[in-house]
N, CA, C and O atoms as CSV, one atom per row, in Angstrom:
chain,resi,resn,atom,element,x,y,z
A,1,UNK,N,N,129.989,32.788,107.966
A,1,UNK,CA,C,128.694,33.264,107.581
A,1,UNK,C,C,128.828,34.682,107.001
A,1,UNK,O,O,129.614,35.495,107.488
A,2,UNK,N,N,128.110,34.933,106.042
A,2,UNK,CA,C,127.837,36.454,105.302
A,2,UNK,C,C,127.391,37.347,106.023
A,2,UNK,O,O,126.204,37.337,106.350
A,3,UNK,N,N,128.273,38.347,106.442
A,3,UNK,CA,C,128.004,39.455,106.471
A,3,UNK,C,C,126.485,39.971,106.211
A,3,UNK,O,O,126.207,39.839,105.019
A,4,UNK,N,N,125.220,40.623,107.115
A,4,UNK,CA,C,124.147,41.562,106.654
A,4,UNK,C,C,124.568,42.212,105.338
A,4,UNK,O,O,125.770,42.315,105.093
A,5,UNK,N,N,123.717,42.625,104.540
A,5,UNK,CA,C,123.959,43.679,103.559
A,5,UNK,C,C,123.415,44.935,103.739
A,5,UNK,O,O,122.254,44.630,104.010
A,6,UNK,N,N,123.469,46.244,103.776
A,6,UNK,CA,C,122.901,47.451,104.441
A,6,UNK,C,C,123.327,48.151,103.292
A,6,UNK,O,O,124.474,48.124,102.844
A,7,UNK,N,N,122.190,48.898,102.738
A,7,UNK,CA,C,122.360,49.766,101.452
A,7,UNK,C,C,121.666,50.652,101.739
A,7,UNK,O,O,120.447,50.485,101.702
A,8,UNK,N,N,122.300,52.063,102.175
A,8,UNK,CA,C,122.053,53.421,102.458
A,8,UNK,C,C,121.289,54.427,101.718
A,8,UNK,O,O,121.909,55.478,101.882
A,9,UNK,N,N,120.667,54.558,101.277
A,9,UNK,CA,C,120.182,55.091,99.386
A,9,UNK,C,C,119.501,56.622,99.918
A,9,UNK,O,O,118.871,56.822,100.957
A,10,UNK,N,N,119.726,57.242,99.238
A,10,UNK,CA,C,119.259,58.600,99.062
A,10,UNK,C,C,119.424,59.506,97.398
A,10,UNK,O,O,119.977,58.961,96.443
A,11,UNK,N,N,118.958,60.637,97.338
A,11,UNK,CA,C,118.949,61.104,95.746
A,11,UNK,C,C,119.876,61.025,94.987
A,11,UNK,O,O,119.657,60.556,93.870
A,12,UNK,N,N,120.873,61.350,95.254
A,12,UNK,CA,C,122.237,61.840,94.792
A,12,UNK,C,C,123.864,60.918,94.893
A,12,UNK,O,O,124.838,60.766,94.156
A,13,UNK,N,N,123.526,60.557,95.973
A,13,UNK,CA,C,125.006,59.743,97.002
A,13,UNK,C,C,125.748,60.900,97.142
A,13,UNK,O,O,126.828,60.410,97.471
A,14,UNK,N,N,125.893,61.913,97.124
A,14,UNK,CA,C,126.751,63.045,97.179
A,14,UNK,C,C,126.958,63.309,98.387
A,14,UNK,O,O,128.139,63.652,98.336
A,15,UNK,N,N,126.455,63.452,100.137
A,15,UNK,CA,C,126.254,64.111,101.291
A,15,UNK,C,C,126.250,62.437,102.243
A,15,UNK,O,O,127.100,61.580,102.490
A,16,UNK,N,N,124.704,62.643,102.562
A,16,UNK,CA,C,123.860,62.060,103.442
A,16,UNK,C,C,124.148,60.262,103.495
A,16,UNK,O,O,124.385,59.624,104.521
A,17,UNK,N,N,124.055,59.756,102.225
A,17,UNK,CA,C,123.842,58.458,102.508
A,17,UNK,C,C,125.072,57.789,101.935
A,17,UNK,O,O,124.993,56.660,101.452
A,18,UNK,N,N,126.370,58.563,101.985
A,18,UNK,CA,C,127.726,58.620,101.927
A,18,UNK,C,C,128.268,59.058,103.212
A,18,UNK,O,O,129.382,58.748,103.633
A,19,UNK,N,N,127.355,59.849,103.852
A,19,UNK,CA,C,128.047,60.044,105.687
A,19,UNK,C,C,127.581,58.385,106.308
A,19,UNK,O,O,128.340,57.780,107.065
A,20,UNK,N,N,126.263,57.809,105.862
A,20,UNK,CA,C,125.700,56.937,106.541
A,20,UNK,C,C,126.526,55.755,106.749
A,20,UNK,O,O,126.735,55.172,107.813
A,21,UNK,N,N,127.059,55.425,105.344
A,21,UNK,CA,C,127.203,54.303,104.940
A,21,UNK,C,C,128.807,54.622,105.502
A,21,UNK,O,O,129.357,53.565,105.192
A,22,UNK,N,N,129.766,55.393,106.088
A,22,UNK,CA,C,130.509,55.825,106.371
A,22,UNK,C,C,130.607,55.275,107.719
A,22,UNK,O,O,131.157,54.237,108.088
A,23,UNK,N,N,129.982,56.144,108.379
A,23,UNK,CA,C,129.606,55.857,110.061
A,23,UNK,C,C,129.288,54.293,110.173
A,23,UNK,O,O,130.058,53.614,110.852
A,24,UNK,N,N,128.397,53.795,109.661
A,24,UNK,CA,C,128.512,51.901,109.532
A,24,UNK,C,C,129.532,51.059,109.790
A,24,UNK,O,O,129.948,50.270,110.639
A,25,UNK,N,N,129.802,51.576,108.624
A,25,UNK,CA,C,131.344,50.830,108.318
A,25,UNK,C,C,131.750,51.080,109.753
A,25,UNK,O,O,131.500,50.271,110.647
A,26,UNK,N,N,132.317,52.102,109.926
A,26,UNK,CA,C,133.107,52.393,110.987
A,26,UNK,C,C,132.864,51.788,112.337
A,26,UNK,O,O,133.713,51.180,112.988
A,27,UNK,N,N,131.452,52.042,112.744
A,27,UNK,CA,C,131.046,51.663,113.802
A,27,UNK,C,C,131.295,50.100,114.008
A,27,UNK,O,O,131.879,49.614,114.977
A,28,UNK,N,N,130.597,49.191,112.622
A,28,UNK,CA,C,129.809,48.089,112.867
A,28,UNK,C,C,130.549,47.025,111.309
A,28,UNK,O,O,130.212,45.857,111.115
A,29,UNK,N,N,131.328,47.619,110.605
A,29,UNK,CA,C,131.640,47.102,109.895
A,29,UNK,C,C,132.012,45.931,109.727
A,29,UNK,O,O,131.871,45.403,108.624
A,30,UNK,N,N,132.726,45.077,111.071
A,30,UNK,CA,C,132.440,43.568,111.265
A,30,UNK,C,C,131.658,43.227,111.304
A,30,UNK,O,O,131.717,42.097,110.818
A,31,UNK,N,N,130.459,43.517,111.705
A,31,UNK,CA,C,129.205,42.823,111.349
A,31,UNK,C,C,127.940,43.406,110.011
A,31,UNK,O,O,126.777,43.080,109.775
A,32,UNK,N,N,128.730,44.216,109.491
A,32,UNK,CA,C,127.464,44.701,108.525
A,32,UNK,C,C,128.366,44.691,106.753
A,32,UNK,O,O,129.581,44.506,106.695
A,33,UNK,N,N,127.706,44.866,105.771
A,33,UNK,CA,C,128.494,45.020,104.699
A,33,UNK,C,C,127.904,45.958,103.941
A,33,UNK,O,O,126.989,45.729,103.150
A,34,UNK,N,N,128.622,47.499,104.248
A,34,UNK,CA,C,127.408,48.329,103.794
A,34,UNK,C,C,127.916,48.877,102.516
A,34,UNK,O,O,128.959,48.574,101.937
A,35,UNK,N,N,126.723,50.005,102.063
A,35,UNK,CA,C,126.944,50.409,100.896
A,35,UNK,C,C,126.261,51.406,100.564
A,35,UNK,O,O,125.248,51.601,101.235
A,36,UNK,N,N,126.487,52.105,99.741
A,36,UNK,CA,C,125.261,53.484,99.818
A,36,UNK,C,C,125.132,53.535,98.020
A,36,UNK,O,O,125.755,52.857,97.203
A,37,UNK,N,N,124.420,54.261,97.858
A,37,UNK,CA,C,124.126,54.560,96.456
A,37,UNK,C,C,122.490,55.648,96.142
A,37,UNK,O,O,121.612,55.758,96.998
A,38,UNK,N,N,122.451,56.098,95.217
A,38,UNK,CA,C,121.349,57.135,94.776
A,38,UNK,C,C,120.902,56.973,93.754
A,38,UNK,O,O,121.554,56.226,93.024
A,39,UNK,N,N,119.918,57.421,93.322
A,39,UNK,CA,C,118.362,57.409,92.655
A,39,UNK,C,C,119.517,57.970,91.251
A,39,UNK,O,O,119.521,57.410,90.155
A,40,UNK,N,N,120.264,58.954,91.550
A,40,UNK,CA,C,121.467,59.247,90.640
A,40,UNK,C,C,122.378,59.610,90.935
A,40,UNK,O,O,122.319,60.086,92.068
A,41,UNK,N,N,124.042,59.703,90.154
A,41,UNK,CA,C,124.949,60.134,90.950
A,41,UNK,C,C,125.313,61.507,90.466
A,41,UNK,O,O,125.253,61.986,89.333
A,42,UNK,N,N,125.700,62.016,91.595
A,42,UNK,CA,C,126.695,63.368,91.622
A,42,UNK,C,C,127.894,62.798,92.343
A,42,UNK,O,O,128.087,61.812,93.054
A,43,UNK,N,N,128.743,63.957,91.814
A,43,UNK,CA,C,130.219,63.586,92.354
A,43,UNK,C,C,129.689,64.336,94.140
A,43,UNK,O,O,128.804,65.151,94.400
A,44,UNK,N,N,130.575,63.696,94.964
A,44,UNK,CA,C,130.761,63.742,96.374
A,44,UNK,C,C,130.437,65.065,96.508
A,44,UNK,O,O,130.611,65.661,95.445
A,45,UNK,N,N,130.023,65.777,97.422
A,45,UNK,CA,C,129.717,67.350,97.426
A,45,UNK,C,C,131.406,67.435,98.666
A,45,UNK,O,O,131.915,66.661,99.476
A,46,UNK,N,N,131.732,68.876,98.130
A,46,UNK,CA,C,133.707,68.861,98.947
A,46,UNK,C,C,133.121,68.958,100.708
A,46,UNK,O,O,133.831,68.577,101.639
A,47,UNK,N,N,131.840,69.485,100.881
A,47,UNK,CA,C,131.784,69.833,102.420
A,47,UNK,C,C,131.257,68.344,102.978
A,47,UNK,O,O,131.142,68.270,104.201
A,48,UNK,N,N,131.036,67.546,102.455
A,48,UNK,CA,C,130.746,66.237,102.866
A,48,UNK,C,C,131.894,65.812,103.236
A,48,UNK,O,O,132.073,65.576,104.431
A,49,UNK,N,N,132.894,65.627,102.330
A,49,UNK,CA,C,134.205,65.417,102.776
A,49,UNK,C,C,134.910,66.312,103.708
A,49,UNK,O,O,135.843,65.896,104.395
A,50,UNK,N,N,134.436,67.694,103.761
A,50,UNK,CA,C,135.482,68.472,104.890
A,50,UNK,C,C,134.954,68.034,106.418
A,50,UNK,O,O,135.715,68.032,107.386
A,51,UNK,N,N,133.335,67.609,106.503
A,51,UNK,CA,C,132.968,67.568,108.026
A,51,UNK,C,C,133.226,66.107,108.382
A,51,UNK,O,O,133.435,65.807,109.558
A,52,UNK,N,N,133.218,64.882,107.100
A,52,UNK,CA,C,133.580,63.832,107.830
A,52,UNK,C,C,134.939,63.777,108.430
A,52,UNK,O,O,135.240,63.164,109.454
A,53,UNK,N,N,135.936,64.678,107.474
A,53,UNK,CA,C,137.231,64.238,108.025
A,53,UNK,C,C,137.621,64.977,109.484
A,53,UNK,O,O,138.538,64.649,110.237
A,54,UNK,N,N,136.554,66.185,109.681
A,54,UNK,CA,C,136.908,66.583,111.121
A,54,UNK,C,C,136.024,65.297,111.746
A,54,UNK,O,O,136.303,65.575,112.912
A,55,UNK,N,N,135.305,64.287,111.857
A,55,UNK,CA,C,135.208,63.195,112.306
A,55,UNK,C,C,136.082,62.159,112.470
A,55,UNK,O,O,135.852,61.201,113.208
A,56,UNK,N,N,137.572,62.375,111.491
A,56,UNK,CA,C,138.366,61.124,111.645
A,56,UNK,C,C,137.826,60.687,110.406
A,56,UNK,O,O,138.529,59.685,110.274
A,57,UNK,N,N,137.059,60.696,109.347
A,57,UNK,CA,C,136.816,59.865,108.577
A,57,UNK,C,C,137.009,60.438,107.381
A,57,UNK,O,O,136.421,61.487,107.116
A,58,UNK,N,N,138.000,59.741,106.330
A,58,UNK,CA,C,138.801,60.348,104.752
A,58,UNK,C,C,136.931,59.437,103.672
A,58,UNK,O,O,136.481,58.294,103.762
A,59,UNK,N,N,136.515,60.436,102.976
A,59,UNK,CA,C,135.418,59.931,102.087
A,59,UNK,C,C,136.220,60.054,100.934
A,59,UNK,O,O,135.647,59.484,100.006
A,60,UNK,N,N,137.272,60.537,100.590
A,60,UNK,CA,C,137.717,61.787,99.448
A,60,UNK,C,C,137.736,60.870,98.168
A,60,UNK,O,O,137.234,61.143,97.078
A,61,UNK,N,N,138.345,59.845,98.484
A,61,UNK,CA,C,138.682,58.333,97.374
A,61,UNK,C,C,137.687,57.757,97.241
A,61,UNK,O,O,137.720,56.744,96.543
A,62,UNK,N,N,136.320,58.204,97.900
A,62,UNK,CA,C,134.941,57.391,97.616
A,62,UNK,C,C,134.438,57.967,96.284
A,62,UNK,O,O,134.931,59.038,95.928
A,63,UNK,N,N,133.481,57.360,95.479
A,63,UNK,CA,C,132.692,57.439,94.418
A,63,UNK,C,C,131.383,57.605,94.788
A,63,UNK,O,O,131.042,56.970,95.786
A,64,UNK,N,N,130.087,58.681,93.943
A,64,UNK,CA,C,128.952,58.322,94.121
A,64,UNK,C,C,128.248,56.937,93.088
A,64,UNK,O,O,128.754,56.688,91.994
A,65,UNK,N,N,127.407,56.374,93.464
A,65,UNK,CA,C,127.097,55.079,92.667
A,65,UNK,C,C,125.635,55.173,92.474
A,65,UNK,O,O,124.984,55.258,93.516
A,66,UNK,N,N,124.980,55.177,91.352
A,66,UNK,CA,C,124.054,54.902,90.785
A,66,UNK,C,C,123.075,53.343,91.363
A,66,UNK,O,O,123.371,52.185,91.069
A,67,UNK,N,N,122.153,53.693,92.040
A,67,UNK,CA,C,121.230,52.585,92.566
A,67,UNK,C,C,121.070,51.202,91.764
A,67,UNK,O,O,120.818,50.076,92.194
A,68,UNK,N,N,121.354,51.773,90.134
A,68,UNK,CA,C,121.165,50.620,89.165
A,68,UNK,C,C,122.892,49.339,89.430
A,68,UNK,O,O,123.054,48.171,89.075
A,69,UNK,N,N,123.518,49.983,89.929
A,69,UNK,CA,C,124.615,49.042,89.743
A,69,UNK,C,C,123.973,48.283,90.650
A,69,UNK,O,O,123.854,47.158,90.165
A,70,UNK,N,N,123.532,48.334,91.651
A,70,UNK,CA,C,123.249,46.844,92.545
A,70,UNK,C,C,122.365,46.302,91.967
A,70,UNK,O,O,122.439,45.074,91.926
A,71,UNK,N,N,121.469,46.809,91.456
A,71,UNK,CA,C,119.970,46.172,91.048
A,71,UNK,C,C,120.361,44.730,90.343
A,71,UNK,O,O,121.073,44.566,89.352
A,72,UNK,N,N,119.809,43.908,91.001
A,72,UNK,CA,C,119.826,42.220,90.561
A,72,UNK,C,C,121.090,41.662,90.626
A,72,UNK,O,O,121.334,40.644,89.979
A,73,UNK,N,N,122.048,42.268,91.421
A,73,UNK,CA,C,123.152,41.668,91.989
A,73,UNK,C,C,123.734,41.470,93.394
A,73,UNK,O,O,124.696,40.841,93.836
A,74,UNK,N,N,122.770,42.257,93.930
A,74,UNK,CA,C,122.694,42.059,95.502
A,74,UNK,C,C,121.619,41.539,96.133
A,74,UNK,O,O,120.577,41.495,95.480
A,75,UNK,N,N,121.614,41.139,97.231
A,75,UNK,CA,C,120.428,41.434,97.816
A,75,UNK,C,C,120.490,42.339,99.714
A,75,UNK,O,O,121.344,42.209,100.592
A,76,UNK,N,N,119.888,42.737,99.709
A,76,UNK,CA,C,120.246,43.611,100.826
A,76,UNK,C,C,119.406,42.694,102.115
A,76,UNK,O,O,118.442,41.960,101.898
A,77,UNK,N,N,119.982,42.919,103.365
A,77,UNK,CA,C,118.953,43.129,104.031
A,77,UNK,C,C,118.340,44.079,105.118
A,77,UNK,O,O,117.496,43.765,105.957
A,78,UNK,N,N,118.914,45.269,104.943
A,78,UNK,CA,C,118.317,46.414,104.744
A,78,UNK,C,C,118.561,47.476,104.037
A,78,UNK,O,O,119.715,47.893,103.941
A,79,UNK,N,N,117.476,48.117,103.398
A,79,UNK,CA,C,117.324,49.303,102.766
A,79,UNK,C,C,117.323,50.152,103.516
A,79,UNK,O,O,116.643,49.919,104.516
A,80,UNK,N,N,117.923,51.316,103.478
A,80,UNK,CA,C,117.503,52.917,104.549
A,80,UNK,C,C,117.769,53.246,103.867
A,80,UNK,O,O,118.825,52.979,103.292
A,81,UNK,N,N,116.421,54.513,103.347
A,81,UNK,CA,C,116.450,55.969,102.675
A,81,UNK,C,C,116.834,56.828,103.202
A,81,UNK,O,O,116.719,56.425,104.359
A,82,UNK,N,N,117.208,57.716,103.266
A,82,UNK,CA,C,117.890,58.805,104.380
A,82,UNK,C,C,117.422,60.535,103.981
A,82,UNK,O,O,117.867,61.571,104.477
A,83,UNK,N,N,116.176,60.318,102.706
A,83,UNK,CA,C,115.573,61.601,102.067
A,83,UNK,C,C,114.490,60.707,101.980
A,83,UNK,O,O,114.217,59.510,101.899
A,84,UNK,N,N,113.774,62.342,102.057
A,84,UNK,CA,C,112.486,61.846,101.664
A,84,UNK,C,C,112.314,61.351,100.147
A,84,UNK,O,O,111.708,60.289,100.004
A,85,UNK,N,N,112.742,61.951,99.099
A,85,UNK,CA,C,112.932,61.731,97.913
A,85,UNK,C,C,113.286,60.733,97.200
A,85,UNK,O,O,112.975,60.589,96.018
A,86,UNK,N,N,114.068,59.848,97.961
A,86,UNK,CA,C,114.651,58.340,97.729
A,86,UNK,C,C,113.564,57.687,97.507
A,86,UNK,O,O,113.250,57.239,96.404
A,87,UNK,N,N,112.720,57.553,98.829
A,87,UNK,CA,C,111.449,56.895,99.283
A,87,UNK,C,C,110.722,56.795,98.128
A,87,UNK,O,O,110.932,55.661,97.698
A,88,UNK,N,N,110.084,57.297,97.503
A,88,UNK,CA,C,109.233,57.043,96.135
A,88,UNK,C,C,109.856,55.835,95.214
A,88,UNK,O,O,109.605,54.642,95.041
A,89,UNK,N,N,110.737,56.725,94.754
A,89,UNK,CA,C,111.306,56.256,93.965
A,89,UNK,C,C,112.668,55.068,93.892
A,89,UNK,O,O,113.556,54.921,93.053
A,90,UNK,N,N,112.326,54.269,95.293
A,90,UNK,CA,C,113.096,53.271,95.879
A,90,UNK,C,C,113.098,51.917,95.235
A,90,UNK,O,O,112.068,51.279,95.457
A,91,UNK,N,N,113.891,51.391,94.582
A,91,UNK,CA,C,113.671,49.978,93.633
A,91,UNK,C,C,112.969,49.124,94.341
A,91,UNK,O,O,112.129,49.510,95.153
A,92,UNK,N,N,113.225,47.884,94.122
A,92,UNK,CA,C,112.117,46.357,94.466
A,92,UNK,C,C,113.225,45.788,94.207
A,92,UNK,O,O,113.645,45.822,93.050
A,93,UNK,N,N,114.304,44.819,95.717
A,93,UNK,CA,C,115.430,44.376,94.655
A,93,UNK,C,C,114.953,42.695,95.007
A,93,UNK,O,O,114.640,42.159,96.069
A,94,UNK,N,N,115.042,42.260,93.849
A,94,UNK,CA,C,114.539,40.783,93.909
A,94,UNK,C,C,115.076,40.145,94.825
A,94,UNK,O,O,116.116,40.579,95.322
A,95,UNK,N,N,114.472,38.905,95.290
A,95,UNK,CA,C,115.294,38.119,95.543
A,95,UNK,C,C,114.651,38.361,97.260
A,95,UNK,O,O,113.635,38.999,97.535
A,96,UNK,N,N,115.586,37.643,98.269
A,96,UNK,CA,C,115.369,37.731,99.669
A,96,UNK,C,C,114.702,39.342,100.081
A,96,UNK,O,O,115.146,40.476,99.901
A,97,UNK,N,N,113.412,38.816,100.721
A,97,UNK,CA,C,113.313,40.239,101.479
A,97,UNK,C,C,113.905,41.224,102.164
A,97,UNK,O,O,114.491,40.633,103.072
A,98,UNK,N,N,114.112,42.406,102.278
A,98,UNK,CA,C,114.839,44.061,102.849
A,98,UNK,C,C,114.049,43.904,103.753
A,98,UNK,O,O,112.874,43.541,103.818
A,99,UNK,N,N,114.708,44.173,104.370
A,99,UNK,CA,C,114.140,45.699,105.921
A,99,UNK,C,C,114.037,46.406,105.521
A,99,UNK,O,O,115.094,46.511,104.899
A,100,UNK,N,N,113.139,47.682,105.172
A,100,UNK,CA,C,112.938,49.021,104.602
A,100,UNK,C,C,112.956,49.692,105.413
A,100,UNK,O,O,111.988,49.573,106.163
A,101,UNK,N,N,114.143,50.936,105.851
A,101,UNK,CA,C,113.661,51.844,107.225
A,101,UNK,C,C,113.794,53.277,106.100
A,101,UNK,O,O,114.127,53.401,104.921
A,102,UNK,N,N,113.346,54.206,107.168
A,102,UNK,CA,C,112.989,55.390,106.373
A,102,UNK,C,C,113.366,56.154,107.481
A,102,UNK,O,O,112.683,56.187,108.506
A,103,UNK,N,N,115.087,57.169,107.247
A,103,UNK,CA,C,115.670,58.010,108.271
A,103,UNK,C,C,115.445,59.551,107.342
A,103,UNK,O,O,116.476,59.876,106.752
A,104,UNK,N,N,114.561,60.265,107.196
A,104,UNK,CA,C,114.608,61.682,106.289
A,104,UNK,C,C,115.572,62.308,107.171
A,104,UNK,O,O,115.476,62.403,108.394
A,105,UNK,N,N,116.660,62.793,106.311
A,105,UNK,CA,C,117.225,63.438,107.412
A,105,UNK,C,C,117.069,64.848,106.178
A,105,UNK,O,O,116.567,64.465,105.121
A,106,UNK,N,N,117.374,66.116,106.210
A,106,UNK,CA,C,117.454,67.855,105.575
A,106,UNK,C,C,118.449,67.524,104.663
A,106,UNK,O,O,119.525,67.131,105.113
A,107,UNK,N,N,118.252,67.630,103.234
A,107,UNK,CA,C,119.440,67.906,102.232
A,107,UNK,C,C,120.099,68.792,102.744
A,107,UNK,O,O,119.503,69.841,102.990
A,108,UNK,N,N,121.453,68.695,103.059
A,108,UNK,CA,C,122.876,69.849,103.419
A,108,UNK,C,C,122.924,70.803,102.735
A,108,UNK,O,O,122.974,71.962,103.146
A,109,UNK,N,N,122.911,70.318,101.186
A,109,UNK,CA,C,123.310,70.903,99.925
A,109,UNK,C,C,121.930,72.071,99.647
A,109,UNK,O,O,122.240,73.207,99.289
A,110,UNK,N,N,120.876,71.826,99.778
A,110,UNK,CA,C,119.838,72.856,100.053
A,110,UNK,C,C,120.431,74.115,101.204
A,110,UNK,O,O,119.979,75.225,100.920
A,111,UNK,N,N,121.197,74.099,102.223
A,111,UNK,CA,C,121.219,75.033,102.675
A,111,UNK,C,C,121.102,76.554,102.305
A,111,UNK,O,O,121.228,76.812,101.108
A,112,UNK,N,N,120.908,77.460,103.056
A,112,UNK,CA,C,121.518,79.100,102.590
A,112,UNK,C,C,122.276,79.117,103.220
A,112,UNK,O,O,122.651,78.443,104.179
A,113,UNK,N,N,122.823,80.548,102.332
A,113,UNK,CA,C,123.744,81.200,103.359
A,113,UNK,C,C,125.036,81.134,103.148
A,113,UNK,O,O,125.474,80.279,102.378
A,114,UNK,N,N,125.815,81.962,103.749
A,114,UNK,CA,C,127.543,82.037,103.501
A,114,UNK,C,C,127.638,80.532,103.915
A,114,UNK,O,O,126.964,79.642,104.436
A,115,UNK,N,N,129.159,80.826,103.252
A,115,UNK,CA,C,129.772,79.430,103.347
A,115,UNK,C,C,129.942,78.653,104.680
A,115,UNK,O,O,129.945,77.426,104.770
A,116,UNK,N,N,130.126,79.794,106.007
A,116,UNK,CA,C,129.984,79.182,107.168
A,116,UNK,C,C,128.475,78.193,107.519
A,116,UNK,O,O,128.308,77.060,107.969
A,117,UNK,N,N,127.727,79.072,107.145
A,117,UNK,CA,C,126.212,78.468,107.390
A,117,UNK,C,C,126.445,77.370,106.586
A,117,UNK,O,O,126.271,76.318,107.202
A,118,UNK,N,N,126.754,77.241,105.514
A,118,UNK,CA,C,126.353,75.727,104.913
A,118,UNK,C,C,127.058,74.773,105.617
A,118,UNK,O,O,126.612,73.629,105.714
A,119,UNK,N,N,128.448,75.205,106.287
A,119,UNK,CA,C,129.539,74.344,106.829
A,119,UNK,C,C,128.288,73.666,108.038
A,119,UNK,O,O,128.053,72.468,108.192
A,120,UNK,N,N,127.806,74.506,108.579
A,120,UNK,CA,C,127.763,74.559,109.916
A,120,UNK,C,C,126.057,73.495,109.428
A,120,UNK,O,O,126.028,72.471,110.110
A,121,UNK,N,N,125.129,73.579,108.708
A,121,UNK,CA,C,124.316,72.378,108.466
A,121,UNK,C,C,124.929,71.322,107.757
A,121,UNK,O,O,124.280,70.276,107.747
A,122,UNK,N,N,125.729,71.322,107.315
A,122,UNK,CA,C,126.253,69.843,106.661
A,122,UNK,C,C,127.021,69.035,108.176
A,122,UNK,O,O,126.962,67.811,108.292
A,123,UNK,N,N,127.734,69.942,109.282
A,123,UNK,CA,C,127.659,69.216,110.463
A,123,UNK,C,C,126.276,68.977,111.268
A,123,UNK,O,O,126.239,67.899,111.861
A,124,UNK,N,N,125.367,69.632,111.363
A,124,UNK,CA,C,124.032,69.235,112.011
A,124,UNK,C,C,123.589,68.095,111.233
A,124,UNK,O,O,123.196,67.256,112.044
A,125,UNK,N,N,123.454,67.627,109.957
A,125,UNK,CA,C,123.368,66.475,109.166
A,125,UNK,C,C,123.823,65.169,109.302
A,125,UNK,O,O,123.203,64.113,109.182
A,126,UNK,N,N,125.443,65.465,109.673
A,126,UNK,CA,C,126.516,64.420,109.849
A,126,UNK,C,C,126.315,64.099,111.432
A,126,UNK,O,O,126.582,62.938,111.740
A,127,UNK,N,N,125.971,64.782,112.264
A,127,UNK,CA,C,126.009,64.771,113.814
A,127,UNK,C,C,124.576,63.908,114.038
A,127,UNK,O,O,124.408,62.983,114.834
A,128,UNK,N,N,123.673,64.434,113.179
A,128,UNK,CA,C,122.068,63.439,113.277
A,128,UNK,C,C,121.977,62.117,112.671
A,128,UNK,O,O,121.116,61.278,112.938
A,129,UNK,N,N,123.011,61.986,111.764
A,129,UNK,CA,C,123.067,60.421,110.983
A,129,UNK,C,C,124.042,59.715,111.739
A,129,UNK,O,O,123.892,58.500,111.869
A,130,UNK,N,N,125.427,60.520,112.476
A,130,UNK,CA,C,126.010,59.673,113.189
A,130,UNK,C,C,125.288,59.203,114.553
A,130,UNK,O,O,125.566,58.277,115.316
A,131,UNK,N,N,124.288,60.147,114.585
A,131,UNK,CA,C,123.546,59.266,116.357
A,131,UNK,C,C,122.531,58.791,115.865
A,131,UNK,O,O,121.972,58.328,116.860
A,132,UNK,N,N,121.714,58.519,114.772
A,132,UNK,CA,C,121.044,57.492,113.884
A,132,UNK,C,C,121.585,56.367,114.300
A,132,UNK,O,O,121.093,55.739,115.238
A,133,UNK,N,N,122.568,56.008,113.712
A,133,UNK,CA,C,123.566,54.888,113.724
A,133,UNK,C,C,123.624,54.221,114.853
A,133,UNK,O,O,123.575,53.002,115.014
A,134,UNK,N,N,123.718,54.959,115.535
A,134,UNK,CA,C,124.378,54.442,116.850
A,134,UNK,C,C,123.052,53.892,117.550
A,134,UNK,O,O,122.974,52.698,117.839
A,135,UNK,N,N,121.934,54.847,117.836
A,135,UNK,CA,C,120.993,54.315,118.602
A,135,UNK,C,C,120.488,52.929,118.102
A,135,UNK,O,O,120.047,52.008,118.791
A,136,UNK,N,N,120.703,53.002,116.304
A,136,UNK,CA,C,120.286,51.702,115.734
A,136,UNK,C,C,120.833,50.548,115.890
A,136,UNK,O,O,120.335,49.423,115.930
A,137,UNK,N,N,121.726,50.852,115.962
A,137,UNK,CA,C,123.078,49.429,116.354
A,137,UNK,C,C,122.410,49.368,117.685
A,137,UNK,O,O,121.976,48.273,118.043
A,138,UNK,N,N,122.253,50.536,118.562
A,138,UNK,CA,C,121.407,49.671,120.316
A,138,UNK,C,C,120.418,48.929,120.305
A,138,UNK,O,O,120.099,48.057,121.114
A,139,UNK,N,N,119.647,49.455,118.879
A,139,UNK,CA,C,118.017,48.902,119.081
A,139,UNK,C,C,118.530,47.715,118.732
A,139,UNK,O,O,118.029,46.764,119.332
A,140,UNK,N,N,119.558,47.410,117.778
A,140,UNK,CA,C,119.660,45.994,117.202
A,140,UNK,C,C,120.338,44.736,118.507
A,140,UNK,O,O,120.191,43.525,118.668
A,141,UNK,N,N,121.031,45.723,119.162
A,141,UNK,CA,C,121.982,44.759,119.713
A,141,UNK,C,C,123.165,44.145,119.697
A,141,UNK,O,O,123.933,44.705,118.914
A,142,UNK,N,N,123.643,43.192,120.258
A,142,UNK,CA,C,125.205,42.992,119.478
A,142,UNK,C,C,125.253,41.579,118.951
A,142,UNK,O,O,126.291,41.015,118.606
A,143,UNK,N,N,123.426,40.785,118.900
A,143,UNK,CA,C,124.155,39.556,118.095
A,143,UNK,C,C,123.895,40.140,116.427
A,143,UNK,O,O,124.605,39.570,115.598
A,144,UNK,N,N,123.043,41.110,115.939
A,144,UNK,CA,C,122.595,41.499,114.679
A,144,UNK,C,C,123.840,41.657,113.859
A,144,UNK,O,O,123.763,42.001,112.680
């Protein structure tokens, strides 16, 4: 049987819904087939990659992906926005109905501040999407 489909979406794919779709995998990846993508792409932001890998987790060889590549070739069954900004402007992807959840979590990349300060919210970011995850996989259970 197929794998769920779980498509992470936020503005950019650069940060947030590249940590998400990260932590998934990792956690739950036998049972889920995830994927992330944005409204548009930017290349990976480097502190996304420096706080996952103090997690154990290499993003570095990942790509950001444009929301349009899935459009009418997938079907998900769930959507999570992970910005508020996604949310508007979130496609309609044909075909079998989504789960639509809505996790806003703080653009990283908005931070101030010396370089420590930004370090130090791009981990408050990564630390709130990785216990996202997790509580969600509880709410779901372990036959989901």
């Amino acid at each position: 049987m197929a794998k769920p489909k779980v498509l992470f979406l936020c503005r950019w794919n650069r940060a947030r819904s590249q940590m998400a779709e990260a932590f998934l995998t990792r956690a739950a990846g036998d049972r889920f087939d995830v994927h992330s993508a944005g409204l548009g792409a930017d290349p990976i932001h480097p502190l996304t990659v420096a706080v996952m890998a103090e997690r154990g987790i290499d993003v570095s060889g990942r790509r950001a992906k444009d929301v349009s590549e899935y459009l009418g070739k997938m079907n998900f069954a769930y959507i999570i926005t992970v910005c508020d900004r996604a949310e508007p402007g979130c496609p309609t992807f044909p075909g079998v109905g989504s789960t639509r959840l809505s996790w806003p979590f703080p653009d990283p990349q908005e931070s101030e501040g010396d370089g420590q300060e930004q370090l130090a919210k791009y981990r408050e970011v990564r630390d709130a999407i990785a216990a996202r995850i997790d509580a969600w996989l509880e709410e779901l259970g372990p036959a989901a």
